[in-house]
N, C-alpha and C positions, 0 to 999 in steps of 0.2 A: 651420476645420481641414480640412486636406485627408488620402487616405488614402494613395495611391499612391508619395505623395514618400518615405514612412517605409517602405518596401521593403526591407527588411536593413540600416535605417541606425538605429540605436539612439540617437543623437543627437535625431533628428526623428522617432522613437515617438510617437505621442499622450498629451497627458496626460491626463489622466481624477483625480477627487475622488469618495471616497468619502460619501456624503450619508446616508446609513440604513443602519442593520445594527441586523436583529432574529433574537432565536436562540429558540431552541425545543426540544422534546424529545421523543422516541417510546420507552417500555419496551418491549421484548421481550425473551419467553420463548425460552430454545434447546429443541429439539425431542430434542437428545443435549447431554449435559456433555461440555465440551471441557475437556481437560486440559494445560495447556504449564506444565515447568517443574513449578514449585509450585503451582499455582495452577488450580482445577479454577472454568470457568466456566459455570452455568446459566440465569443472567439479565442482561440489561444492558442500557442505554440510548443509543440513538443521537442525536447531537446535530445538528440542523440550523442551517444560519446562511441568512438571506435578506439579503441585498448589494443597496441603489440607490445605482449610478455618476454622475455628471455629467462631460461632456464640457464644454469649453472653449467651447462654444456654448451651454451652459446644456440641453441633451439629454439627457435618462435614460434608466434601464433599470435591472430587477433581475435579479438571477442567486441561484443557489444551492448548497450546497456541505451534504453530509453525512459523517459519520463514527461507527463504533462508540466510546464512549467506557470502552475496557474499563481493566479494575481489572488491576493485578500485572502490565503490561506496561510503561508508560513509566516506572512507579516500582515497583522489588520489594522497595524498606524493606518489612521484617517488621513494625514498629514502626508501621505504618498502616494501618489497613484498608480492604477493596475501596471503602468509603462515601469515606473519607477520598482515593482514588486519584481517585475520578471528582469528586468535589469540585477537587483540582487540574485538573483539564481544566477543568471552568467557569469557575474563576478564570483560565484562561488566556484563554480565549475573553471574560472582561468585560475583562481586562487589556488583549487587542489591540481589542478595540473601541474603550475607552475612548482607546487612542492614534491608531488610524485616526481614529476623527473628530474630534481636536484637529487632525489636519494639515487646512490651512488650502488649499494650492499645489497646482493642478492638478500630479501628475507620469507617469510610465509607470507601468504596474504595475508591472515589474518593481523597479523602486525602491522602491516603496511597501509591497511585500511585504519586501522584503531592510530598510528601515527600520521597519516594524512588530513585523517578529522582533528585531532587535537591541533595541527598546525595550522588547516585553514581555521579554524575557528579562533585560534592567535590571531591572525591575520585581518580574518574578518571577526570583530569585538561587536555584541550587543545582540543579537538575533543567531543564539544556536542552530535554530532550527530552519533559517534558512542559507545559514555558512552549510551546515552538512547536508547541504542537496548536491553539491559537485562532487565531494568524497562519497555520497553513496551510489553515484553515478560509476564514478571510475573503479571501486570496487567489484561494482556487477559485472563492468567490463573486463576487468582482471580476473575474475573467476572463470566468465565464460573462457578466456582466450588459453588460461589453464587449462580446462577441461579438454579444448580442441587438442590442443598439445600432445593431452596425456590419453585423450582417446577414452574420457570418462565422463559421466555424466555428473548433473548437479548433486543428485541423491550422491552418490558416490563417495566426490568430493568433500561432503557436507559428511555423509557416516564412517566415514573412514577416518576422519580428521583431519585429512591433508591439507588442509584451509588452514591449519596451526592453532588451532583454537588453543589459547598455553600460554606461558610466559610472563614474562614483566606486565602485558599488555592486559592482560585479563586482571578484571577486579579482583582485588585482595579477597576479599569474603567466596570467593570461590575458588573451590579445587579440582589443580589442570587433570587430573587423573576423571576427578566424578563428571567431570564438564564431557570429558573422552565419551566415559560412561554410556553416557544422556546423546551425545551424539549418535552412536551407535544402536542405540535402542531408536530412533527416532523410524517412522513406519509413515511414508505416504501411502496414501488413495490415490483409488483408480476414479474418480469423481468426488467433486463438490459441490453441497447447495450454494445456489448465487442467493445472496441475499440485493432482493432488489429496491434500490432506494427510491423515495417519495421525495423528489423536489416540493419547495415549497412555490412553487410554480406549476408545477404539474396537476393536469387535469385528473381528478379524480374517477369521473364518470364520459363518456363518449359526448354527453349532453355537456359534459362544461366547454369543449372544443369551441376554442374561438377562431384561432388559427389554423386549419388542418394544412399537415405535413404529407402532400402525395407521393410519400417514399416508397408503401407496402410494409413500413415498421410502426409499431403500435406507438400512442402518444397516450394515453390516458391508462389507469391502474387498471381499468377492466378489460383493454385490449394487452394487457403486457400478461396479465393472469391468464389470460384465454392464451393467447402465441407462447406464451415459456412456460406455465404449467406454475411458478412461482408460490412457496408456501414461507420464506424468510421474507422479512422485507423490513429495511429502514428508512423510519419518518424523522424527515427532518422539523427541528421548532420553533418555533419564530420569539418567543420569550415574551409574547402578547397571548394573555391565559386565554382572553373572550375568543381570539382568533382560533388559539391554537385549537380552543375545545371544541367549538363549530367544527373547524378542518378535521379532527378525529373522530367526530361523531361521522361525517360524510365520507370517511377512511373506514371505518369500521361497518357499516354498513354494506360497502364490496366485501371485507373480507371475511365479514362474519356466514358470506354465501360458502366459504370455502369449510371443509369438514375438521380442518385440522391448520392452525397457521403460528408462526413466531413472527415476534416484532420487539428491533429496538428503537428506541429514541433517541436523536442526539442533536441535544441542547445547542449545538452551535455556538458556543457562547456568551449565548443573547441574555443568563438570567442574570439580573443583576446583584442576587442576592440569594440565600440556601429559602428565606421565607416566600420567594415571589416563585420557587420550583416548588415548592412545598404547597403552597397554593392550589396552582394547575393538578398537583395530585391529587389533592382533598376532592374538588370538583371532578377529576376523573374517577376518583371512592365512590363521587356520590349519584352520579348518572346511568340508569340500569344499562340503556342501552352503547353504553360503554365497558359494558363488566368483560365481557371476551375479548377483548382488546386489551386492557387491564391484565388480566390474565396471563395473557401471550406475549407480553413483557420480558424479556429477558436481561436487559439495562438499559441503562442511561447511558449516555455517552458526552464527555465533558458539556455541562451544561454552564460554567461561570467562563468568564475570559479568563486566559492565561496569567493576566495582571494580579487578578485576585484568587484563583485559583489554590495555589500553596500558603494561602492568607484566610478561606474557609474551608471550616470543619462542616461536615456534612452532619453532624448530631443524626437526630433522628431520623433522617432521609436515610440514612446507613439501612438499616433494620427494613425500611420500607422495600429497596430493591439496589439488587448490585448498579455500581458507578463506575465507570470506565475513563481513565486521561488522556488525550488524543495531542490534540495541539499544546496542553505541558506537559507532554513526554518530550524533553530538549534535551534530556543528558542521563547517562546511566542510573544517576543516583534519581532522579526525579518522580520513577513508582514508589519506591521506598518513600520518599518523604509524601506523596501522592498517601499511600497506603497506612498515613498516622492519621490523617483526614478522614477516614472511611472506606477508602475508594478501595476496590479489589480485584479490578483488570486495568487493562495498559492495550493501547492500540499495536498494531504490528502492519508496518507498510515498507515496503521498498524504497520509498521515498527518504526514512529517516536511520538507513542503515540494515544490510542482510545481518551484520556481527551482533548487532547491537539485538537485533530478533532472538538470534542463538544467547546471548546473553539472558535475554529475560527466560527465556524456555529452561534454561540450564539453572537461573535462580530459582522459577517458579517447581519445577520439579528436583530438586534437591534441597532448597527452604524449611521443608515440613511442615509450612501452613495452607491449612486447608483451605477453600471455595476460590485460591487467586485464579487469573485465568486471560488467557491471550483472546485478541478478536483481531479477523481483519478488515481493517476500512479501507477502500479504494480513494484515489484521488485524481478519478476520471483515468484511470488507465485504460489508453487502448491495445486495440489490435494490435498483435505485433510481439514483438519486444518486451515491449511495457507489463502487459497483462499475461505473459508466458510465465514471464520472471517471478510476476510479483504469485500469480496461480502455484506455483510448484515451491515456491515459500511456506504460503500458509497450509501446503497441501503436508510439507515435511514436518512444520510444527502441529501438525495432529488436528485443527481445524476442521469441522464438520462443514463451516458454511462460511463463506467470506462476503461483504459488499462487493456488488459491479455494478456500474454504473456509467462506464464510458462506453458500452456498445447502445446503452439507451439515449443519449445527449450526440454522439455523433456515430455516423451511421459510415460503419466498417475502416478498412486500413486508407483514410481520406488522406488524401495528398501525394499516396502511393504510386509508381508507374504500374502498370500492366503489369510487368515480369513480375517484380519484387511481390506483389498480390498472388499471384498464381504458383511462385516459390512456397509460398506461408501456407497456402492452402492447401498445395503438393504435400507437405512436409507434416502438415498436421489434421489430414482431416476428420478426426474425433473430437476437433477442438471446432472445427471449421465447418458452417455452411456457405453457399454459395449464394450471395444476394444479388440483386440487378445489377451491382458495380464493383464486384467482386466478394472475397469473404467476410463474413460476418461471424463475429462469436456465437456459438450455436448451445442455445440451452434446451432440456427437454425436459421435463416431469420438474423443473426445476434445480437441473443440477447441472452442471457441465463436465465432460469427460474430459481427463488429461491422461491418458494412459502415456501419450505419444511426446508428452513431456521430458520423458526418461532419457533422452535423447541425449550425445554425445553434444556437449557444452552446457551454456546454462539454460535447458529449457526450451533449448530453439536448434531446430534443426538450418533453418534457414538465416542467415542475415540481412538487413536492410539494403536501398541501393543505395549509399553513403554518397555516391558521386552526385544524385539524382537532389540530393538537397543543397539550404543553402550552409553556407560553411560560419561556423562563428568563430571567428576568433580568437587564441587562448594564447596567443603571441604576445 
């Protein structure tokens, strides 16, 4: 197999067979309860997947891929509890296991991700978007263990094509040649704004501190502004207008100290209706000392539930400010039909597919409609794995500023041995400072450096200690 020929030609991508997939697990404590939504989080479990490729020469390599596997986000039935939510993620991830390694035929990855998710999500019927947490695992890890392989980095991979982006696999309405295109043109940074989130638990001011946290890491908005430098930041909504408008009046008064700031909001799904968001607006129109807050608005972020979501049109809320789908983003057609509603961005997370990101990027810029537009939202990635991956994602699809929010809820690479910490830190220290218990994500003026991202696999120079967790089962 040769490597040069498959140079933005999707056709002649390498094919590559998945040979081994073992998964594993690390608990961690949050350091502050995060609150989105319904749903107030203080402990969870992060799931690792370890990925061995074969090449068409019979050549290995392993790769890696992690993610938080939280509860009351990809399923918010009442009728399950947070035990029963993370139990659906492991059956996702045996479900895509169990079908990766019945494919028998060397193919691209690209293929082999985009047919992984369609069969677990056979498999696993009713909840898209929590069947494709195991396929967007074992893809991460099949990319990385390619790259080790091939002695290339993520950009690489991702600009050159050899991911396969092509084929049967790819949406009709797009073309494998323009898709090549758009890949290749695609241009990471050397830094991003962290856009930093507002629990709806989180202290505002030093004075609202009821519980203090004797870490040396900031808990309240005006310690996190003063330590990171922070000028993005996302407020979470409670979909209670009295609350919510107090909460923002006491939000905006921190950041109306700063010279210059962006803010988006995101609904959580709490509104019940386009009149009851419509509402909390008018009242934010009409309150002076909310105008600069107003202002520095850049959207919304799914504000109804997923249920009703592609059931309301946003009418005039459209014209008011852009809308963004997050949790009913479940399947490729789902902005399109999102975007007859109103709406004009679409979330982008690691969590619900790297393909499916290149997907929207490659609609959004070969489309020809104007204001559409990616964002990325975190969902508590940490240290590590998690937040490498998902940072050089939204770094390639041209992203100015992404959500983080897992180095603020839980404090550095927790559950980590010594080595495997002092590896990550080795491997990447523009990414990394050193905290009392090892590294911590390191923001400064508000931005975080990834230069050291470029790295040979996906993102990460280093690997986790695999042995060092507990093993989950995918037998």
């Amino acid at each position: 197999m040769t490597m040069d020929r498959s140079v933005g030609d999707p056709v002649t991508a390498p094919g590559v067979r998945i040979v081994e997939i073992d998964a594993f697990e690390r608990d961690i404590s949050l350091r502050l309860p995060f609150r989105f939504g319904a749903a107030t989080l203080e402990r969870a479990t992060q799931a690792f997947l370890r990925v061995r490729v074969e090449d068409e020469e019979g050549k290995s390599a392993i790769g890696g891929a992690a993610e938080m596997m939280v509860p009351k986000w990809f399923d918010k039935n009442p009728a399950l509890t947070p035990a029963q939510n993370v139990d659906q993620l492991r059956a996702s991830i045996r479900a895509a296991a169990a079908a990766s390694l019945e494919a028998s035929e060397p193919t691209t990855l690209f293929t082999a991700a985009r047919l992984n998710e369609l069969e677990t999500v056979r498999r696993l019927p009713g909840n898209p978007l929590a069947a494709g947490f195991g396929p967007s695992l074992i893809a991460r890890a099949a990319l990385d263990a390619y790259c080790r392989l091939r002695g290339l980095s993520f950009f690489d991979a991702v600009r050159r094509n050899l991911v396969g982006v092509g084929g049967p696999m790819l949406p009709g309405d797009i073309d494998a040649a323009a898709a090549s295109a758009v890949l290749a043109g695609l241009r990471p940074a050397g830094s991003i704004s962290a856009r930093h989130t507002i629990g709806l638990l989180d202290p505002i001011t030093e004075s609202d501190i009821e519980n203090p946290v004797d870490d040396g890491l900031p808990q309240s908005l005006e310690a996190v502004i003063e330590r990171y430098g922070n000028h993005w930041f996302k407020i979470k909504l409670s979909g209670t207008v009295d609350a919510d408008v107090d909460r923002l009046a006491r939000i905006a008064a921190v950041l109306d100290r700063l010279p210059d700031y962006r803010v988006t909001v995101d609904g959580n799904e709490q509104f019940g209706a386009a009149e009851q968001l419509g509402a909390l607006l008018s009242r934010i129109d009409s309150i002076s000392r909310l105008a600069r807050l107003r202002a520095a608005i850049a959207f919304v972020e799914q504000p109804f539930s997923r249920e009703i979501t592609m059931q309301t049109p946003l009418g005039e809320l459209a014209a008011q400010l852009p809308f963004l789908i997050d949790e009913s983003d479940d399947g490729d057609e789902a902005f399109a039909r999102a975007r007859k509603l109103g709406y004009t961005g679409v979330s982008v997370k690691t969590c619900k597919g790297i393909y499916r990101s290149l997907i929207k990027a490659i609609r959004i810029r070969t489309g020809g409609v104007p204001g559409l537009f990616l964002s990325g939202e975190d969902l508590t990635c940490q240290a590590g794995l998690a937040v490498q991956q998902d940072l050089a994602l939204v770094s390639l699809l041209g992203l100015s500023h992404v959500e983080r929010n897992g180095h603020h809820y839980v404090a550095g690479m927790q559950g980590a041995p010594h080595a495997e910490k002092a590896r990550f830190a080795a491997a990447h220290p523009d990414l990394y400072e050193q905290g009392a218990d090892g590294p911590l994500l390191s923001i400064r003026g508000g931005r975080i450096d990834i230069g050291s991202l470029t790295a040979i696999g996906y993102a990460s120079r280093a690997l986790p200690d695999f042995e060092a967790m507990e093993p989950l089962s995918i037998g």
